[in-house]
C-alpha positions as CSV (number, residue, x, y, z in Angstrom):
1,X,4.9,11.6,-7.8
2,X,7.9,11.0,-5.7
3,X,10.6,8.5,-7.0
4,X,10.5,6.5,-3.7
5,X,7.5,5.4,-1.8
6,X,7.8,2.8,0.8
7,X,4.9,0.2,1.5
8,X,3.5,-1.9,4.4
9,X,3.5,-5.6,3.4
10,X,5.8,-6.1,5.7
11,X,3.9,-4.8,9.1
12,X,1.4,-7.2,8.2
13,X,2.3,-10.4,7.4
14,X,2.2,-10.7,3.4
15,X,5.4,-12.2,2.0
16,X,4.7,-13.9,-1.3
17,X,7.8,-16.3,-1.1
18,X,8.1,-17.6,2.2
19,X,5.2,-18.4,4.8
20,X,7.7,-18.8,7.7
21,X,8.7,-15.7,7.0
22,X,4.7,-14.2,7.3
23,X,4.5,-15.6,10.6
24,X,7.9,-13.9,12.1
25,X,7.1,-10.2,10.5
26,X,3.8,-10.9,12.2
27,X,4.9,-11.5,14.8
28,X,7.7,-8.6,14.9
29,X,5.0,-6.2,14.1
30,X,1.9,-7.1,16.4
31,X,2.6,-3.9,18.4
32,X,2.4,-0.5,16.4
33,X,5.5,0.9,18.0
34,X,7.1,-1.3,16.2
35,X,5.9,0.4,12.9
36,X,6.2,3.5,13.6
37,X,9.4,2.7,13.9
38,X,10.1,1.4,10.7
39,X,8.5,4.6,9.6
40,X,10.6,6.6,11.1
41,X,13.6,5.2,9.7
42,X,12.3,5.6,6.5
43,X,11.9,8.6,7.3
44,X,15.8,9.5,8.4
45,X,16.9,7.7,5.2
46,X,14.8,10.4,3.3
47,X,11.5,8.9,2.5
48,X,8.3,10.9,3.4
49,X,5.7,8.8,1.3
50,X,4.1,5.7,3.1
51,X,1.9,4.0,0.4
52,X,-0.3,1.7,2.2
53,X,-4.2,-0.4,2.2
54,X,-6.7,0.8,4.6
55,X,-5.7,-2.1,7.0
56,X,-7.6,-1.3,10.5
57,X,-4.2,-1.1,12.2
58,X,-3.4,1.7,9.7
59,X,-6.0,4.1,11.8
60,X,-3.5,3.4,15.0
61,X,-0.6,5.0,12.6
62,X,-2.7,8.0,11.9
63,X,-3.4,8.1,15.1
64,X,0.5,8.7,16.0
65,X,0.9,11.1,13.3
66,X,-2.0,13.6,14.6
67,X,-0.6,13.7,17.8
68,X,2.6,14.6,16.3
69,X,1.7,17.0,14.1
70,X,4.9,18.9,13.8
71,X,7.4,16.1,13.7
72,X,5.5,14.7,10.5
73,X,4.5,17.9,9.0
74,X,5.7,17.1,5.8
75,X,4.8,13.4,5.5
76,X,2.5,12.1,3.4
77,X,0.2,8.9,3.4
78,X,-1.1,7.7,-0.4
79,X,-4.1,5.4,0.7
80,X,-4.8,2.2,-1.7
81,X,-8.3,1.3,-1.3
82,X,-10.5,-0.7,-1.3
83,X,-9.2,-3.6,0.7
84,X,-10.7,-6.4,-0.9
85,X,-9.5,-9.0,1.8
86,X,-11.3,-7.2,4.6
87,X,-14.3,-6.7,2.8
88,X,-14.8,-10.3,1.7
89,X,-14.0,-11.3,5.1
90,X,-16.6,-9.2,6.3
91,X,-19.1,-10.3,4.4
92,X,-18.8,-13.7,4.7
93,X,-19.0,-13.4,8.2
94,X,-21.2,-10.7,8.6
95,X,-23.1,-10.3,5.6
96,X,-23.6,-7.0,3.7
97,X,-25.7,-5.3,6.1
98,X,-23.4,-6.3,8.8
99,X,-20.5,-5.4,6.9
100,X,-22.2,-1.6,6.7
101,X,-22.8,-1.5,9.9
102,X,-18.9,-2.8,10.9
103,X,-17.1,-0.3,8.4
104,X,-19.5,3.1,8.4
105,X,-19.3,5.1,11.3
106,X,-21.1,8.4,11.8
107,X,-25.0,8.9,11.2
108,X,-25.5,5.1,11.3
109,X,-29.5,5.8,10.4
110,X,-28.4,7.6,7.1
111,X,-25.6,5.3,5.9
112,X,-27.5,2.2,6.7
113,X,-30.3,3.5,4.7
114,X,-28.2,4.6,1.9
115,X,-26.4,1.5,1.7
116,X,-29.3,-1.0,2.2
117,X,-30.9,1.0,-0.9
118,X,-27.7,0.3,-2.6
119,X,-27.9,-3.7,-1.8
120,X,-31.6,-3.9,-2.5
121,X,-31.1,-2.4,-6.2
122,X,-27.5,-4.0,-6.2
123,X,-26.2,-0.7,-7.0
124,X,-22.8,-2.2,-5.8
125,X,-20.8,0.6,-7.0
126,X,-22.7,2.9,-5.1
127,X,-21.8,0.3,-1.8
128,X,-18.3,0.9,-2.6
129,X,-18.5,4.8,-2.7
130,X,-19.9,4.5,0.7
131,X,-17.2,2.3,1.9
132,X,-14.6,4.6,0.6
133,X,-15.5,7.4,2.3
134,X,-15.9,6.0,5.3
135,X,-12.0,4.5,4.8
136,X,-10.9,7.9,4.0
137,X,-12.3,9.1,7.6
138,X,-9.0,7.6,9.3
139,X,-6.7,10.1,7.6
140,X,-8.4,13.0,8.5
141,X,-6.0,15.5,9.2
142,X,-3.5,13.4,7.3
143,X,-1.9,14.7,4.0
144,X,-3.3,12.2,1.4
145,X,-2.5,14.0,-1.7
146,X,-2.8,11.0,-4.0
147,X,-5.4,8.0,-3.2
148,X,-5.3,4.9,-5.3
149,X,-8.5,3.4,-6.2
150,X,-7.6,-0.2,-7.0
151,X,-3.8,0.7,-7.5
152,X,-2.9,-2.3,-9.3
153,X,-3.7,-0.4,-12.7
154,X,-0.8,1.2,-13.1
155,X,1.4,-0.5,-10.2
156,X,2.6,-3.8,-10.8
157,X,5.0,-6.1,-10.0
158,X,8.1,-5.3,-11.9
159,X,11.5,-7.2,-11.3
160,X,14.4,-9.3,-13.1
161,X,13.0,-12.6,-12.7
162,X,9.6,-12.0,-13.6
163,X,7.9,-12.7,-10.4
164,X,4.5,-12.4,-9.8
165,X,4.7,-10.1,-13.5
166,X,1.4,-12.2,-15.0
167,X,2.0,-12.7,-19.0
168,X,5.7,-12.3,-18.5
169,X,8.5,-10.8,-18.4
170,X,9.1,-10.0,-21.8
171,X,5.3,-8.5,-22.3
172,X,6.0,-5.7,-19.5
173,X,9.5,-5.3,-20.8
174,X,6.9,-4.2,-24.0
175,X,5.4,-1.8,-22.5
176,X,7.4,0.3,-20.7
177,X,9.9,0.7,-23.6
178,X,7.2,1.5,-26.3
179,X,3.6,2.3,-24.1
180,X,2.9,5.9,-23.0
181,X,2.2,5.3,-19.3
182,X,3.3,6.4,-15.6
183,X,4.7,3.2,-14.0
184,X,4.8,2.1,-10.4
185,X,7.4,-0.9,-10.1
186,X,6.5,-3.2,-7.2
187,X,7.9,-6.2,-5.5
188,X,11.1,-4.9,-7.4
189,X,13.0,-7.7,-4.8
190,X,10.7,-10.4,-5.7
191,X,9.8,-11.0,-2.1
192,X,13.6,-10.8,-1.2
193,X,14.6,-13.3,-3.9
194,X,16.7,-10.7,-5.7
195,X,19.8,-8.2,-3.9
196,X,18.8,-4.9,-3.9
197,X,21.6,-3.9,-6.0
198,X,20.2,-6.3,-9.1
199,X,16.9,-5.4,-8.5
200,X,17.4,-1.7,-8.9
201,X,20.1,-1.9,-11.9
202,X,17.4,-4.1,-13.7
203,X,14.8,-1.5,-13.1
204,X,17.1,1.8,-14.3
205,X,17.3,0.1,-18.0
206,X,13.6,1.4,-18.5
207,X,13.2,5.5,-17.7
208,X,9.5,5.4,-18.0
209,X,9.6,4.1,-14.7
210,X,8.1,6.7,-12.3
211,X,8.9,5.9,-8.8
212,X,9.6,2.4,-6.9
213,X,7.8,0.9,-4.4
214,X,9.2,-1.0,-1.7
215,X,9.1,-2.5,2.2
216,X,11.6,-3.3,4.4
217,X,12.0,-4.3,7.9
218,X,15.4,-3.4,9.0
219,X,17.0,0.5,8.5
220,X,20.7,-1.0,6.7
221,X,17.5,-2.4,3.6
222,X,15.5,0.6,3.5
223,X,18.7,3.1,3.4
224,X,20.8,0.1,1.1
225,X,17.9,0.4,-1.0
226,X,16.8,4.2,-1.2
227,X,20.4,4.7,-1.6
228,X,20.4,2.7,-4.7
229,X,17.2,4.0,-6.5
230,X,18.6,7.4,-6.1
231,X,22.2,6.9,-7.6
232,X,20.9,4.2,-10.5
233,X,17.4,5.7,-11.5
């Protein structure tokens, strides 16, 4: 697993602090040149993993990156499905059926029967498969070489104030001293409530800490910030 992996919170409007702040990435990111731009300067500071959900605007990413084949031959997408918030918004406006029919391209007549069997014996895991593989169709061609299924098992929130870390602090302080695990720290800058140079000092004093997740929306942050992980982890 690489040390570094940079996320897409930012492209899409999820800040956890500051709801003013939502609205103006949303804003600065309703056109996708503007992400790949980001991307790209993540790239230049030496990060080729993009850790992101199977938001719809991610197929207009993969998009880019197929048609540029040899500029991002060795970059690498790790997908984190499924995207709860797209399928409960589905459903509630179009139902389960409708939700099939909205998210599973291909031999409709096959996956529609398949998945209506599944909601008529509430074989729900077996809706879910279905829905995954269908996700997984927009990074064809992609290199995927690690998909999280429900990510949030081993990749949590990790930072010095003990935001968003449910239980505490002092509980995941616990575990990664004395717990055998492979950690993902996330929101390591508590939705920009901590410097990057606390946030990554804090997170060196435990070496069970695998790699670091993080988003940024300017290149100074993401190479400030990469910078740091590298020299104190």
């Amino acid at each position: 697993m690489e040390k570094v992996l940079f996320g897409d919170n930012q492209f899409f409007g999820v800040n956890h602090l500051s709801d003013e702040k939502s609205r103006s990435q949303s804003i600065r990111f309703k056109d996708d040149s503007a992400i790949i731009r980001v991307l790209d300067q993540s790239r230049d500071a030496g990060i080729n993993t993009f850790m992101c959900t199977t938001h719809d605007r991610i197929a207009n990413i993969c998009n880019h990156i197929r048609r540029n084949q040899e500029k991002y031959s060795d970059y690498k997408i790790y997908p984190c499905m499924p995207y709860a918030h797209k399928y409960a918004n589905a459903v509630t406006e179009l139902g389960i059926i409708g939700t099939i029919k909205q998210y599973v391209p291909g031999n409709l007549f096959g996956t529609f029967a398949r998945g209506g069997m599944a909601y008529l014996n509430k074989d729900y895991i077996k809706l879910m498969e279905i829905f995954i593989d269908a996700e997984m169709k927009m990074f064809q061609g992609v290199s995927t070489p690690v998909i999280f299924i429900q990510n949030v098992i081993i990749c949590s929130s990790i930072n010095k104030i003990g935001f968003r870390m449910s239980g505490g602090k002092e509980k995941y302080e616990t575990y990664l001293n004395e717990r055998k695990f492979r950690p993902i720290a996330m929101q390591v800058l508590a939705a920009g409530a901590l410097k990057p140079e606390e946030a990554i000092e804090y997170l060196s004093r435990f070496p069970k800490i695998e790699s670091v997740l993080f988003g940024a929306s300017s290149k100074n942050h993401i190479v400030e910030t990469k910078n740091l992980i590298d020299n104190l982890m």
